[in-house]
Each structure stands twice: as C-alpha cells, then as structure tokens.
TORKOL-4160 file (C-alpha; in steps of 0.2 Angstrom, whole numbers, padded with zeros to 4 digits, m for minus):
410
<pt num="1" X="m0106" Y="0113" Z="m0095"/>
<pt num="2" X="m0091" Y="0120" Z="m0088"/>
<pt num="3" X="m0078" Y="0108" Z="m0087"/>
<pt num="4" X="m0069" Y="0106" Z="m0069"/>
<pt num="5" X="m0051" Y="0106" Z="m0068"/>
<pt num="6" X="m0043" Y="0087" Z="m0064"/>
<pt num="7" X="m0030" Y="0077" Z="m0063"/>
<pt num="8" X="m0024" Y="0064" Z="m0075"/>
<pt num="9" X="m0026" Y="0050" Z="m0064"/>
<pt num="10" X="m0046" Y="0053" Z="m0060"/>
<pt num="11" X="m0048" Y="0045" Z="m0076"/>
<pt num="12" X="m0051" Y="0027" Z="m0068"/>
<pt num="13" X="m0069" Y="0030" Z="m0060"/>
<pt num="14" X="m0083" Y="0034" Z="m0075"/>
<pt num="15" X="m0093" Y="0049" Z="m0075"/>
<pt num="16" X="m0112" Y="0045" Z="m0082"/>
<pt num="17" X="m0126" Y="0059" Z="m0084"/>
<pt num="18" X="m0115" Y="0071" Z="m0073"/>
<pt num="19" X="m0112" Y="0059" Z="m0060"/>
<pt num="20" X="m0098" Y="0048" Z="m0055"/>
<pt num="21" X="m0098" Y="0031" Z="m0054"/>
<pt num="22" X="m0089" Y="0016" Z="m0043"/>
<pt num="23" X="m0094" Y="0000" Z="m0049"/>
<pt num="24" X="m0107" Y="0004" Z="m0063"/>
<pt num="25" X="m0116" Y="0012" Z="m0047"/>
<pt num="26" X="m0118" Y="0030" Z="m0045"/>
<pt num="27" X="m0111" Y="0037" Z="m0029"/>
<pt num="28" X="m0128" Y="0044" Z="m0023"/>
<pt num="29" X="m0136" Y="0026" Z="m0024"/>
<pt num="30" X="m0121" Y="0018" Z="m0016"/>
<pt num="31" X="m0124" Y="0034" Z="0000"/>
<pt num="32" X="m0141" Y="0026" Z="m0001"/>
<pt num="33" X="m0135" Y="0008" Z="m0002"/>
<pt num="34" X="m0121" Y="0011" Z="0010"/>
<pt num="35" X="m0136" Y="0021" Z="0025"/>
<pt num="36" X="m0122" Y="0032" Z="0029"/>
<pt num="37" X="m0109" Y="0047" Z="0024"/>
<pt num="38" X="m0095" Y="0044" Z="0026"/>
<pt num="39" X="m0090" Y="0030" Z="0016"/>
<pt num="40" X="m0073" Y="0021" Z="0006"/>
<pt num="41" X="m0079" Y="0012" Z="m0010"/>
<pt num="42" X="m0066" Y="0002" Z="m0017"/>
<pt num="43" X="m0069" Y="m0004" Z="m0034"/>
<pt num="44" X="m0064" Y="m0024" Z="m0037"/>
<pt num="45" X="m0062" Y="m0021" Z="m0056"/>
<pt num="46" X="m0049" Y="m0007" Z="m0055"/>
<pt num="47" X="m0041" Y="m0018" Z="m0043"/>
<pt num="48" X="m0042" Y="m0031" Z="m0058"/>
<pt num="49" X="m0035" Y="m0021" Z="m0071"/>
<pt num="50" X="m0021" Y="m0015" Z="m0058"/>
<pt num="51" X="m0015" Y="m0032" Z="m0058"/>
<pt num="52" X="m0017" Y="m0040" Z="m0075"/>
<pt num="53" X="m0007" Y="m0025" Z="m0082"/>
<pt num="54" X="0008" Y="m0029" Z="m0071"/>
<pt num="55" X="0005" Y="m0046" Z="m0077"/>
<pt num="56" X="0006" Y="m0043" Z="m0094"/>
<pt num="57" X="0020" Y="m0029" Z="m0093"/>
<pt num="58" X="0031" Y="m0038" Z="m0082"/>
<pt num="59" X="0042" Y="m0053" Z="m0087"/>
<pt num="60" X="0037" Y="m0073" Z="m0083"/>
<pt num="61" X="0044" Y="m0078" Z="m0068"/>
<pt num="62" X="0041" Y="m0065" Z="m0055"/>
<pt num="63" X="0028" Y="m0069" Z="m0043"/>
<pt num="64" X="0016" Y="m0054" Z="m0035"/>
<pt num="65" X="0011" Y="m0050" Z="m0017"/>
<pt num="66" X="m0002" Y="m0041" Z="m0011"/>
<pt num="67" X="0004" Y="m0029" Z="0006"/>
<pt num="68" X="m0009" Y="m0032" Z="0014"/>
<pt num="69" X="m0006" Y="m0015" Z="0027"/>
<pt num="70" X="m0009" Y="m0001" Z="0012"/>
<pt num="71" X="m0027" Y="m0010" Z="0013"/>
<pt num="72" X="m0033" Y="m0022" Z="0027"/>
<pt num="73" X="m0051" Y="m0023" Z="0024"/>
<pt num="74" X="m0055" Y="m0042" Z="0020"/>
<pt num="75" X="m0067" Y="m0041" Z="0006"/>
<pt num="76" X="m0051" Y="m0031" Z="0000"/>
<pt num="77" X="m0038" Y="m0045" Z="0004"/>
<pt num="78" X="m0050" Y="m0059" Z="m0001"/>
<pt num="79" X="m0053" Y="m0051" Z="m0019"/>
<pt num="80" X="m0035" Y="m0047" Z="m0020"/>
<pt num="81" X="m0028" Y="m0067" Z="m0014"/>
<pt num="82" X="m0038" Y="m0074" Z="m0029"/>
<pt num="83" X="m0026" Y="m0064" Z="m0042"/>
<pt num="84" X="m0012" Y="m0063" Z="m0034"/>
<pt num="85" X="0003" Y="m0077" Z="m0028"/>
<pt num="86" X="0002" Y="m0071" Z="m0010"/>
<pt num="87" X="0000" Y="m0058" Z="0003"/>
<pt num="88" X="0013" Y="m0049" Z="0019"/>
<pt num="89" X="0009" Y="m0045" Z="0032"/>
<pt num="90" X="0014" Y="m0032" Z="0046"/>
<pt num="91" X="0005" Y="m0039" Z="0062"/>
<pt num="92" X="m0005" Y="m0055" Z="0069"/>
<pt num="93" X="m0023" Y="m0047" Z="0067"/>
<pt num="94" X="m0016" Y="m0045" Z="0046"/>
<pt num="95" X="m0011" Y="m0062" Z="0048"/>
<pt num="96" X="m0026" Y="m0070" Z="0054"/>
<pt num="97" X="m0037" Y="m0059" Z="0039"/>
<pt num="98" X="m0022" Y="m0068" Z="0026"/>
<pt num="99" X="m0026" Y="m0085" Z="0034"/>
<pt num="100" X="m0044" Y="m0082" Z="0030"/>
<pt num="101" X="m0043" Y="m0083" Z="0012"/>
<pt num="102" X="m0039" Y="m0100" Z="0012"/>
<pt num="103" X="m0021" Y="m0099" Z="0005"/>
<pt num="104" X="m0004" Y="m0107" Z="0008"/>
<pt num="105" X="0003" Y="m0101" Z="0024"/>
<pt num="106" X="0021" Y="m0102" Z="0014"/>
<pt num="107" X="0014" Y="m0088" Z="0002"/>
<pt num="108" X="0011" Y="m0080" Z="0017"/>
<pt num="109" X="0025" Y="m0067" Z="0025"/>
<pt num="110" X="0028" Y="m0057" Z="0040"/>
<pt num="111" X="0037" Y="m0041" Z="0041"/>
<pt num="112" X="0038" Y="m0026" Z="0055"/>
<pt num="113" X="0053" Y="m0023" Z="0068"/>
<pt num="114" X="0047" Y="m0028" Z="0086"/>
<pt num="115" X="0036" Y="m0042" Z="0084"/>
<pt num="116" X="0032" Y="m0049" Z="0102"/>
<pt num="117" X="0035" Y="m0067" Z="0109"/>
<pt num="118" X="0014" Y="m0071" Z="0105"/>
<pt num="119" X="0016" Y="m0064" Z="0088"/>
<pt num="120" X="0030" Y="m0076" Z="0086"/>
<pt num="121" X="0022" Y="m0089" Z="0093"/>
<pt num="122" X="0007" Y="m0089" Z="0081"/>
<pt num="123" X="0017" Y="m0083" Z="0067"/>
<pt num="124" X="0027" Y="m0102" Z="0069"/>
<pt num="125" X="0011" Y="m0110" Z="0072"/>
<pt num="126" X="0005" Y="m0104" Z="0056"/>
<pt num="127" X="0020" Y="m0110" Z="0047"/>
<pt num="128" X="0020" Y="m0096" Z="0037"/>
<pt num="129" X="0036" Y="m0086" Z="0032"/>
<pt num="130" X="0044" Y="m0075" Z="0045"/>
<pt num="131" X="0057" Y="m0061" Z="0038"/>
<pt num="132" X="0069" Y="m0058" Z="0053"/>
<pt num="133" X="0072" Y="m0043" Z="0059"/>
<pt num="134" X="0086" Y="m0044" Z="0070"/>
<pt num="135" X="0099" Y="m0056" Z="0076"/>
<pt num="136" X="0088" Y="m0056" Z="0094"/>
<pt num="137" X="0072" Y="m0061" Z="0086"/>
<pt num="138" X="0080" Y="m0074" Z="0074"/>
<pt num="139" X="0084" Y="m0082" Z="0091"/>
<pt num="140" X="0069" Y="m0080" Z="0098"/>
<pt num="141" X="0059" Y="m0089" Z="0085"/>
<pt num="142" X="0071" Y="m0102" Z="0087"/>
<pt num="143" X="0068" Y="m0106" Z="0104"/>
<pt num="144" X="0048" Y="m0104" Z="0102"/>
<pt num="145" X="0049" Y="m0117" Z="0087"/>
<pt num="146" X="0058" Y="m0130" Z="0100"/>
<pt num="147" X="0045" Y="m0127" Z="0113"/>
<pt num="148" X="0030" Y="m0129" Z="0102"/>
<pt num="149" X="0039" Y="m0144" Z="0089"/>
<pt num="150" X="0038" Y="m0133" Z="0076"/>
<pt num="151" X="0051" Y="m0128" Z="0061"/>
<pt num="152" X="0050" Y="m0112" Z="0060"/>
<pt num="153" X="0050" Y="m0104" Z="0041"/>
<pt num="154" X="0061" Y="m0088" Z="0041"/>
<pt num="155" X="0069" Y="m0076" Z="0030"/>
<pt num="156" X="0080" Y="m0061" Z="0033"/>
<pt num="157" X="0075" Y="m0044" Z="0030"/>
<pt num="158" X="0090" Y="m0034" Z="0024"/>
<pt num="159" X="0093" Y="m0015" Z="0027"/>
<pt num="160" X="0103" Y="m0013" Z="0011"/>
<pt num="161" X="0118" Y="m0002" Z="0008"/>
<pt num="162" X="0109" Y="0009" Z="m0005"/>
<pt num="163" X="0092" Y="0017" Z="m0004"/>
<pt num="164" X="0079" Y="0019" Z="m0018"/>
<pt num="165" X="0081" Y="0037" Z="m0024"/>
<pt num="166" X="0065" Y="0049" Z="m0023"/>
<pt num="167" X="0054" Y="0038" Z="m0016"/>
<pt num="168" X="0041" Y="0044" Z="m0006"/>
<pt num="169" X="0044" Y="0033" Z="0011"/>
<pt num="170" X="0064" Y="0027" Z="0012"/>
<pt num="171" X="0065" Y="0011" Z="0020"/>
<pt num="172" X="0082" Y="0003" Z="0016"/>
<pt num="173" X="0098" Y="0013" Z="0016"/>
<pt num="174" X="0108" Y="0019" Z="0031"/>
<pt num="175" X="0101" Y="0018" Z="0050"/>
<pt num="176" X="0087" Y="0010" Z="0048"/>
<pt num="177" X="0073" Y="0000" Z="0061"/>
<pt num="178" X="0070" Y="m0012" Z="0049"/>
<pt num="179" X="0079" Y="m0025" Z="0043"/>
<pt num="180" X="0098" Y="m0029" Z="0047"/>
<pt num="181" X="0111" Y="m0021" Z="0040"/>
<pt num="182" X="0120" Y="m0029" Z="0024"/>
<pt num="183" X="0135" Y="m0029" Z="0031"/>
<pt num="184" X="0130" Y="m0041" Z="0048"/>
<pt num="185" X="0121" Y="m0053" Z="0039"/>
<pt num="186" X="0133" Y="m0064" Z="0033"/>
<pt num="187" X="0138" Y="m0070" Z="0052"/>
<pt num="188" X="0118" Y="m0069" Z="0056"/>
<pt num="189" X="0115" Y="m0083" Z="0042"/>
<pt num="190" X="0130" Y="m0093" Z="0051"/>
<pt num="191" X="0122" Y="m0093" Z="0066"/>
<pt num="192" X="0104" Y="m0096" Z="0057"/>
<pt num="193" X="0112" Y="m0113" Z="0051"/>
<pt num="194" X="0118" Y="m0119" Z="0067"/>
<pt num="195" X="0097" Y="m0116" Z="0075"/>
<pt num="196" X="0082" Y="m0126" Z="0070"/>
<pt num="197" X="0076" Y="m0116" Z="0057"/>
<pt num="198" X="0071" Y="m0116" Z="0040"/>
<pt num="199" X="0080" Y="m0103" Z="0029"/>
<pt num="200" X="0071" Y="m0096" Z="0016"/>
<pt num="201" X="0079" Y="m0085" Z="0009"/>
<pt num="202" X="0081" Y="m0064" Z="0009"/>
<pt num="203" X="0066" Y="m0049" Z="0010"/>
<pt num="204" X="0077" Y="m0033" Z="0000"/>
<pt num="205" X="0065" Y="m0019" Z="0002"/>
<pt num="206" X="0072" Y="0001" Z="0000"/>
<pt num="207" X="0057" Y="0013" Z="m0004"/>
<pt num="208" X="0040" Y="0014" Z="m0010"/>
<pt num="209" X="0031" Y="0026" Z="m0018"/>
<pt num="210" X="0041" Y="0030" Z="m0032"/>
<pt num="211" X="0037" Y="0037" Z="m0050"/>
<pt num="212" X="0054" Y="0037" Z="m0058"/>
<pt num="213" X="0057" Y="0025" Z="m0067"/>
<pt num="214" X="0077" Y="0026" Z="m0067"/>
<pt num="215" X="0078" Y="0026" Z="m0049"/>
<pt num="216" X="0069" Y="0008" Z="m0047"/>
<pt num="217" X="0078" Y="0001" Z="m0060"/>
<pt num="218" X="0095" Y="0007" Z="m0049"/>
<pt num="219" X="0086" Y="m0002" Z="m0034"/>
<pt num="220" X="0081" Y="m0016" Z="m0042"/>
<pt num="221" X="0098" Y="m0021" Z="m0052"/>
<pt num="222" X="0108" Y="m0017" Z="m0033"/>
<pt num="223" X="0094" Y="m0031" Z="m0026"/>
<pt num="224" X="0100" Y="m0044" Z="m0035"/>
<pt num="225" X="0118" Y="m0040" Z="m0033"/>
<pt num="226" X="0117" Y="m0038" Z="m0016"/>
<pt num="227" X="0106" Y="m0055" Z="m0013"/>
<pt num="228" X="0120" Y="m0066" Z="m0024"/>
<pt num="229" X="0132" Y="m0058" Z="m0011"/>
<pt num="230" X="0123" Y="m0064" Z="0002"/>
<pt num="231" X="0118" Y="m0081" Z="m0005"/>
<pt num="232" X="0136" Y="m0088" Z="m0005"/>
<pt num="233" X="0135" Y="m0086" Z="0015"/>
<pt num="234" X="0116" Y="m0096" Z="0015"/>
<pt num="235" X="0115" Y="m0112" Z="0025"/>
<pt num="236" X="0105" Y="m0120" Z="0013"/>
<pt num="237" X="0100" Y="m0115" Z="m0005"/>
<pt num="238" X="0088" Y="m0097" Z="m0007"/>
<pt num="239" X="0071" Y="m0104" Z="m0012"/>
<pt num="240" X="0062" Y="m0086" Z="m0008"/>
<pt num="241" X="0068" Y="m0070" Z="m0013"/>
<pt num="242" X="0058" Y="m0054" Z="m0011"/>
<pt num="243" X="0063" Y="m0039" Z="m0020"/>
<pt num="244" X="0050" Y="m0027" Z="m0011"/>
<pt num="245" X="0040" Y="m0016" Z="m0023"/>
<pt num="246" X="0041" Y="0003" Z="m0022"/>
<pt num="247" X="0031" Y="0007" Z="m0038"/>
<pt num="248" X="0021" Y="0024" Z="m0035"/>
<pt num="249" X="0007" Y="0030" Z="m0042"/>
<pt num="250" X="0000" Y="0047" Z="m0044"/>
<pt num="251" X="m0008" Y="0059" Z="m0032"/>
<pt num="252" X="m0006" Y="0076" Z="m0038"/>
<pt num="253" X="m0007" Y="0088" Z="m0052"/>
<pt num="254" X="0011" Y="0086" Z="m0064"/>
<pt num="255" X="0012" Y="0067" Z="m0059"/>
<pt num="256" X="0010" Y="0055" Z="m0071"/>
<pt num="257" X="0008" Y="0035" Z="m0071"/>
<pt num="258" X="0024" Y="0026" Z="m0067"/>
<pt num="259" X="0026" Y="0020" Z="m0086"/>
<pt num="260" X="0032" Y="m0001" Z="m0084"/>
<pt num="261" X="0042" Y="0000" Z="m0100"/>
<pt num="262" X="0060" Y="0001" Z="m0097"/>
<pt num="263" X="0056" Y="m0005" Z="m0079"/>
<pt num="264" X="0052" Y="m0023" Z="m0087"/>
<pt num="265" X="0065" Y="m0022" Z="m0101"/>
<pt num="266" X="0078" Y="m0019" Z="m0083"/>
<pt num="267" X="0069" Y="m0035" Z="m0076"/>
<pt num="268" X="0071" Y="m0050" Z="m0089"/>
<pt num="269" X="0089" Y="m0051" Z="m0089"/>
<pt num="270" X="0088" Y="m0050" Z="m0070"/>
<pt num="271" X="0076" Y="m0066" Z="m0068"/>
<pt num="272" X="0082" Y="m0076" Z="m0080"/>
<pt num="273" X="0102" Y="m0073" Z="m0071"/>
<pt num="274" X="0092" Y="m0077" Z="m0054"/>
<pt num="275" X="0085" Y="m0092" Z="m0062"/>
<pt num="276" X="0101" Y="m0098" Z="m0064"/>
<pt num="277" X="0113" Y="m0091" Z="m0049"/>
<pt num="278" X="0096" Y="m0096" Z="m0039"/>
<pt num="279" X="0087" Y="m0109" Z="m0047"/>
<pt num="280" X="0075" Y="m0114" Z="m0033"/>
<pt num="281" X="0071" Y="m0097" Z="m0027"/>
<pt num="282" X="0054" Y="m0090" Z="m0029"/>
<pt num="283" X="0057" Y="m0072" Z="m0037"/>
<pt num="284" X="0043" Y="m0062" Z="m0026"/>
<pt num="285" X="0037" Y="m0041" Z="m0030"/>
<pt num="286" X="0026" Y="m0035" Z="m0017"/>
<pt num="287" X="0017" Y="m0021" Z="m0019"/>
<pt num="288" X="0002" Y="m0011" Z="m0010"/>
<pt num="289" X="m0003" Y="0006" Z="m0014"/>
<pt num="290" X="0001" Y="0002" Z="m0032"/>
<pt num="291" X="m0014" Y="m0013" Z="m0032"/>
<pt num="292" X="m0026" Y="m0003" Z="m0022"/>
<pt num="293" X="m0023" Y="0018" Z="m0021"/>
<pt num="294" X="m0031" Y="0020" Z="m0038"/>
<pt num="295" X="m0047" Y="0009" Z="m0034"/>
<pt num="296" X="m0055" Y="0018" Z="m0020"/>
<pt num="297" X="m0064" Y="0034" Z="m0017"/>
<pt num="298" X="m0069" Y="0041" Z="0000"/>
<pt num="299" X="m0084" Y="0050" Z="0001"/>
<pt num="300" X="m0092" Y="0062" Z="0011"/>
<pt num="301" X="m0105" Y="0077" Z="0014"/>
<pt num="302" X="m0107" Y="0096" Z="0015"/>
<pt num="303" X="m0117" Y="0100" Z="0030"/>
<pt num="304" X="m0115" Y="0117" Z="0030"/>
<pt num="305" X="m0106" Y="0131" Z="0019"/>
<pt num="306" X="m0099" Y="0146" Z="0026"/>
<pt num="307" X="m0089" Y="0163" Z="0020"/>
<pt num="308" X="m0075" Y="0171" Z="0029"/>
<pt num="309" X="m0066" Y="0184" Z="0024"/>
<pt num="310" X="m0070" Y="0183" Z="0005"/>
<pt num="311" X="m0065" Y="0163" Z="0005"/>
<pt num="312" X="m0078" Y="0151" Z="0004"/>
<pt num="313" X="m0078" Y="0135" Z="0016"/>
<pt num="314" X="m0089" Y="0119" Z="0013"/>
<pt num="315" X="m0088" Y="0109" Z="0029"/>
<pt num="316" X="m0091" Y="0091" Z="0027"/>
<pt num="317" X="m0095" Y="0077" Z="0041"/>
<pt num="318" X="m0078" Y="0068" Z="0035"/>
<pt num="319" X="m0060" Y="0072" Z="0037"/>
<pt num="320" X="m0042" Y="0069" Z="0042"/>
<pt num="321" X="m0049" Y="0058" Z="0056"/>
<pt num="322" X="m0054" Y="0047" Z="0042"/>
<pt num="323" X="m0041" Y="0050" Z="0029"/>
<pt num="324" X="m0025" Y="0056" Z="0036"/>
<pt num="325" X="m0015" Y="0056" Z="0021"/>
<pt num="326" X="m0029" Y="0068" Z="0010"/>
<pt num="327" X="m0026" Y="0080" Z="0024"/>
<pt num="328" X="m0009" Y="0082" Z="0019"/>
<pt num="329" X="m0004" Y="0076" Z="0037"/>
<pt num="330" X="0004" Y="0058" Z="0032"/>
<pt num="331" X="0020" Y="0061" Z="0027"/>
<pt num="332" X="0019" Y="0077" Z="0017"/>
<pt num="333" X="0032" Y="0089" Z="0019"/>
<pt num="334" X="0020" Y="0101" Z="0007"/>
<pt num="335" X="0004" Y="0100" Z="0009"/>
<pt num="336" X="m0004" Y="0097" Z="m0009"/>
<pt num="337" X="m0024" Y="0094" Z="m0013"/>
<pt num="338" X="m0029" Y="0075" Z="m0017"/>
<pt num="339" X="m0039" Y="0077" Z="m0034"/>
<pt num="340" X="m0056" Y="0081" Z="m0028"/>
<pt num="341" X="m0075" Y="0081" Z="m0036"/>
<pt num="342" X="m0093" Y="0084" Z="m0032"/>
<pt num="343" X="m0099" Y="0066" Z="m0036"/>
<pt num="344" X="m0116" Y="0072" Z="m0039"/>
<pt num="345" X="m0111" Y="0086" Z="m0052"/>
<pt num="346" X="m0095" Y="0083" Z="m0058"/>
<pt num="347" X="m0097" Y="0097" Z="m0068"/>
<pt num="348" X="m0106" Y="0114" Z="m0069"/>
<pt num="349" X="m0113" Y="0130" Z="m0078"/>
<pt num="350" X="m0103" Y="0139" Z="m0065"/>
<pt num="351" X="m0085" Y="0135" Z="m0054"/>
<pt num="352" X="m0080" Y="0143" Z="m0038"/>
<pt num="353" X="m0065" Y="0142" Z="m0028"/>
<pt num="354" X="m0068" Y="0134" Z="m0011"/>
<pt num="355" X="m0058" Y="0124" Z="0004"/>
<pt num="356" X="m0066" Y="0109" Z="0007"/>
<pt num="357" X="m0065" Y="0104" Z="0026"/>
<pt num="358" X="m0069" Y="0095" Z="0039"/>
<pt num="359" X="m0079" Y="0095" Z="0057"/>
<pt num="360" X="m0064" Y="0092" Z="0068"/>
<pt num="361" X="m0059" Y="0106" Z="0082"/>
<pt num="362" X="m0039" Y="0108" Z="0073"/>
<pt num="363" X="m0034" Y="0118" Z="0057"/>
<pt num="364" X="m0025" Y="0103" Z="0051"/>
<pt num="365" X="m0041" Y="0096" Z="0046"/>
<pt num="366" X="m0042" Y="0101" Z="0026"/>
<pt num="367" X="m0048" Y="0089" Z="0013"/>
<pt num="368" X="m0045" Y="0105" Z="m0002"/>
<pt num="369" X="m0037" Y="0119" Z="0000"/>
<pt num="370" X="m0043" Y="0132" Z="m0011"/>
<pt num="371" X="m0048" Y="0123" Z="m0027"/>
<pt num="372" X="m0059" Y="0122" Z="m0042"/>
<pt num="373" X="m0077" Y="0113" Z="m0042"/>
<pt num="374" X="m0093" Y="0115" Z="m0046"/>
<pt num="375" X="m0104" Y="0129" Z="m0036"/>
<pt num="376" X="m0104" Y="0117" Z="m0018"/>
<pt num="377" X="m0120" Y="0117" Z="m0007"/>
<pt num="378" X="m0127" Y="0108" Z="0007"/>
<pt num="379" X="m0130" Y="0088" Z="0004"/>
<pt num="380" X="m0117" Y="0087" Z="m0009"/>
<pt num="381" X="m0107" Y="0072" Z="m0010"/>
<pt num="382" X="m0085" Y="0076" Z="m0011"/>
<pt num="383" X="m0076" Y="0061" Z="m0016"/>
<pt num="384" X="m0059" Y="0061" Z="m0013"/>
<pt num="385" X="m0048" Y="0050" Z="m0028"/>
<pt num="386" X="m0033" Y="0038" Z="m0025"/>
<pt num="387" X="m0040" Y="0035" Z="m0008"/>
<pt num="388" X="m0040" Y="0016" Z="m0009"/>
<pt num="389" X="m0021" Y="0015" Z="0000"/>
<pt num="390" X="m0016" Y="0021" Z="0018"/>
<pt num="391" X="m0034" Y="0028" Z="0020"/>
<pt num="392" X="m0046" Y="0022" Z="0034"/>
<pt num="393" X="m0031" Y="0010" Z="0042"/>
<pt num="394" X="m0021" Y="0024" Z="0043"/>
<pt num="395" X="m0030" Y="0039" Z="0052"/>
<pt num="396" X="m0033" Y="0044" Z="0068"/>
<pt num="397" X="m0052" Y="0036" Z="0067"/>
<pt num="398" X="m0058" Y="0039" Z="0087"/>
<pt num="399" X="m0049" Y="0057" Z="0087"/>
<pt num="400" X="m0064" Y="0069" Z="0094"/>
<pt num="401" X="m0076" Y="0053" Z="0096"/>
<pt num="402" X="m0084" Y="0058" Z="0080"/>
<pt num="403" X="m0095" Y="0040" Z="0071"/>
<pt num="404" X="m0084" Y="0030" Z="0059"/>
<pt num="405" X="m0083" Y="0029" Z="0041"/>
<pt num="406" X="m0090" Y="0011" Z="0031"/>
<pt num="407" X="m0081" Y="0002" Z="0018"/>
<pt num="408" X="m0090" Y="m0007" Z="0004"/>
<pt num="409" X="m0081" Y="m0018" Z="m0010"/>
<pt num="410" X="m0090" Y="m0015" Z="m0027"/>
C-alpha cells in the first residue's frame, strides 16, 4: 500500500482495514446510518480527551467554558456542559440551547455587540450573565431590569489596549466593535454602581486562534494587569473574570499542536496573584475551536469525475455551502487545503493528483486544490479533518437551494 501524504493533526480519527473511523464506526456505515451524504460526524470522545488534557495541563483554579458559536449543535453543547464549568453565548436562540442543558444560568454568559431590546429582555429574565458592550446597552439593561423586577447580572467586556499577536481572528486591540475600550471603562463602572445592576466582574478577550505559544502568554500576563487596573474602579468586589481563550489548533501542513507547557507554567503564578488581589472572582478560560475543530469530520460524495486540461477534478455533492472555512473562504487571506482523505481507502497501490470540488455555480467552491489521494472515483466518500468548529454554523447553507448537510454526535 502506498501511503498518502497527511498532516500531523489527522492522527485523532483511527484508520481500521483501510478505512476511517468516527466513533469505532466506519464512515461507510455511519453514510448508511446517517441515510444521507453530506454529513458532519463529530466524535464525543475526542471532545473528551480535548478537555481532560487542558484539565490536567492547566493549573487548579481556572474554570473552562465551552463557546458555544464554534459549534451550536445541542447534542454538541449538551455533551460539552457535562465536562465543562459553563458555556457563552453569542445570541438568544444559543442561549435557549445553554438553558437546555440544565445548567446554572450564572455559568451562563452573553457576548456580541448589538444585542436588541428582546434579547435583553430574555437575557435578564434568564438571570444569566450579560457582558456589556457599550455604555448605551449597560443602560438599556438597566431600565429593562426595573420594568421586569429583575437584577440584572452584568459584566463588562473590555477592548484591551494590546492585541494577542498572530492570532488568526483579532478581537481586542485598537478600534474595535466589541467591547469597550480600556480606557472609558473606569467612568462606565462609576455609572454601573449608581444603576440597579449586579456587577460581576470583566470579559478580557484579544484573539483566537493562535499557535504560538509566546504570544498568548503576552496576552494572558496584560489580562490580568489590565483587570487589577480596572478592579480598583469596581462598584463592588469582581466575583467573575473571564480571560477569553485564543488557543489554536492546527489546520494545515507545517502547523503543529499548540504545546500547553510554558503556557501553564505562565499561568500558576497568575491565578494564584488573582486569588489574592481578587479572592472571590471566578478565574474563567473560554474556548471553542480548541474543544471541538479536532472532533468532527464532514463528509461527502463523488458524483462524477472529470479531466480538463490535464487536471483531474472529482466533483462531490458537498461544498463551501456547507463548509465555508474548507473552501478557504472564511477568513483566509491564502487559500490552503484542509487535510483531506478518501474515507473508504485511505490508502492505495496508486495516488493521483486531483482537486476536489463542489456542485455549486462559483469557482470559489474547492474543497482541495490539487492534492495527493488515492486513485478517486465515483461513490467515494471525502472526509474533510478539523471540521468540527465554524463548519455548518458558519456557511452559506441555502446559497443555490442545494438540500442540507446532517449532523450526528457519535
């Protein structure tokens, strides 16, 4: 057998008798299990893993968060809000999904710039944790929490005055739509303590998707810093602080999992200070691609194979209107393959080099460009790796009409 080029991080899903496996279940009998191609299959056990190895690697006293937005199926959340301490949020639909699980609403938080007066409303009614995102809203939920008796549960999320470097998406660090500058928030938590509101505390969040180590150690250290700053200002002790997460993980060929070492090490002085400077604050990571990108595959099949020009195209009844980010068209200045394999015969006597693609009408719509696999024909199944974050949520599902995708939990 020949063996196929791949990528370091398509090591998580087991390859048994020349097929891949999800679950302990081949992908050809999940196809058959599902009734239908396309599919995501996200895998509860790597999920697991994801989050016992953070538990283990990181120091005692940090609480973990599942953002819920990188992956907003419910069998999803569910699994995910039995391991770990709590779950944001980024609209009322994700909230209602949270709420489902049965958890605290105060381990619940909501985050996104431009929340509405009904978000708002059932956001307080709730009574879980809102992190502000302007002085205009902070007022807003003040007046909804006297006209519905309620205390409102708040926080302030801070546009920091420093960025975390490399990451894949910045979110803190110069003009920003989220969050409040550093610099105004000290007169915002002056007015928070003259309203009827419950402050909780700060939500400190700069980049995600980051695979250097250094750079979220920088980030991290400022966070602190900059949350004792802000402290002294508080209307009442912190009793939440959420540092945001940022931790990447690997998509294509050179990148390597984000090694926790140093990152840890960074981290135990830092929550044992905070469990002094802020002794009744809840230290809170939140992360979402880093629980869930590794644990799903999304699969698809070749209808038809063609030539042109000497290149060889399989064209496959799935594509970027199911998976944006593999198309290369979520945020990728250069567009670069996902790691790719023919579920049914990951390997082969013979390779060939051939673009993998989709039905749409647009010549955006590439799942591989010009890669390695075995020999493709029609009926084959492509699974796409790392596909478990920012997939289905996130693409342009009804573009061209064509039938959705399912999503099965295994």
């Amino acid at each position: 057998m020949k063996e196929v080029p791949k990528h370091a991080n398509m090591d998580w899903f087991p390859v048994i008798d020349n097929h891949l496996h999800a679950g302990g279940i081949s992908i050809e009998r999940l196809a058959i299990r599902t009734g239908k191609t396309p599919f995501y299959v996200y895998d509860r056990n790597i999920m697991t893993k994801k989050v016992e190895t953070l538990r283990e690697s990181l120091p005692e006293g940090l609480h973990l968060h599942y953002a819920m937005k990188a992956n907003p199926m419910p069998a999803v959340v569910q699994h995910l809000s039995q391991l770990t301490d709590g779950i944001d949020v980024a609209s009322v639909a994700e909230m209602q999904v949270a709420l489902n699980t049965g958890i605290d609403p105060l381990t619940i938080s909501f985050a996104g710039p431009g929340k509405t007066d009904n978000e708002l409303k059932s956001a307080v009614a709730a009574g879980i944790i809102i992190n502000m995102e302007s002085e205009a809203e902070m007022e807003r939920i003040a007046q909804i929490g006297d006209a519905i008796s309620a205390l409102p549960n708040v926080s302030i999320r801070v546009n920091p005055d420093f960025e975390l470097k490399t990451s894949g998406m910045k979110m803190g660090g110069g003009p920003k739509p989220f969050g409040v500058d550093a610099e105004r928030v000290p007169e915002m938590l002056k007015r928070c303590g003259q309203l009827n509101l419950n402050f909780k505390g700060f939500h400190i969040f700069s980049g995600s998707q980051n695979l250097r180590p250094e750079a979220i150690i920088e980030a991290q250290t400022k966070t602190f810093a900059l949350a004792y700053r802000l402290a002294e200002f508080a209307p009442q002790p912190i009793t939440w602080l959420n540092i945001g997460g940022g931790l990447g993980i690997p998509y294509f060929p050179g990148e390597a999992t984000l090694p926790l070492d140093d990152i840890a090490e960074n981290l135990k002085p830092l929550i044992k200070e905070a469990q002094e400077r802020l002794p009744e604050a809840e230290i809170v990571m939140e992360l979402g691609r880093y629980f869930v990108g590794e644990a799903g595959l999304y699969i698809s099949e070749v209808v038809e194979c063609k030539e042109s020009r000497g290149e060889k195209y399989a064209i496959t009844n799935g594509g970027l209107h199911h998976h944006l980010s593999a198309s290369g068209n979520f945020g990728q200045i250069i567009r670069k393959n996902y790691p790719v394999c023919i579920a049914n015969r990951v390997t082969s006597q013979t390779t060939e080099k051939v673009s993998i693609v989709g039905p749409l009408c647009t010549p955006l719509d590439i799942i591989a460009d010009k890669t390695v696999l075995p020999e493709v024909s029609i009926g084959d199944l492509i699974a796409v790796y790392q596909s478990g974050a920012y997939g289905l949520s996130a693409s342009p599902r009804d573009f061209l009409s064509h039938p959705h995708p399912a999503e099965i939990l295994v």
